[in-house]
C-alpha positions, 0 to 999 in steps of 0.5 A: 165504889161506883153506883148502880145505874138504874137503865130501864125497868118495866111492870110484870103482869103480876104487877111486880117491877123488872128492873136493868141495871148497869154497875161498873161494865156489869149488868144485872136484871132484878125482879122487885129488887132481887136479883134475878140474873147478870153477868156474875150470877147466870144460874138461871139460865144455866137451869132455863137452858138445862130445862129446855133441852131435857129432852136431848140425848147423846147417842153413843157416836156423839150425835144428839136426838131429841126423845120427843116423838113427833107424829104427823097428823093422821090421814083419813083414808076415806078420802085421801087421793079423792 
């Protein structure tokens, strides 16, 4: 069995240790010795990824639209032109 190599770690603002670690060409990122997410295991980026784009949907021609509205800023006609 090869070791796992302990590659880089840094301190999380709650004070946690975040760790990177290299184990025979896989790689792993663990948050205070739990495993987090690598190569093997990638569902939290599957639900990160599930989360972000919640707000897209596919139009019955194949077309992905966003359902967020995005308004543009309203205008004071009192002074618009002046």
């Amino acid at each position: 069995m090869k070791p796992t190599v302990l590659l880089d770690q840094v301190t999380t603002p709650n004070g946690r240790p975040m760790t990177l670690h290299e184990r025979d060409g896989v790689f792993m990122i663990r948050i205070a010795g739990m495993e987090l997410m690598s190569i093997r295991q990638h569902h939290s980026e599957e639900r990160l990824a599930e989360l972000a784009c919640s707000h897209v949907r596919t139009t019955s021609d194949g077309r992905s639209v966003s359902t967020r509205c995005v308004t543009a800023p309203a205008v004071d006609s009192g002074t618009a032109g002046s």
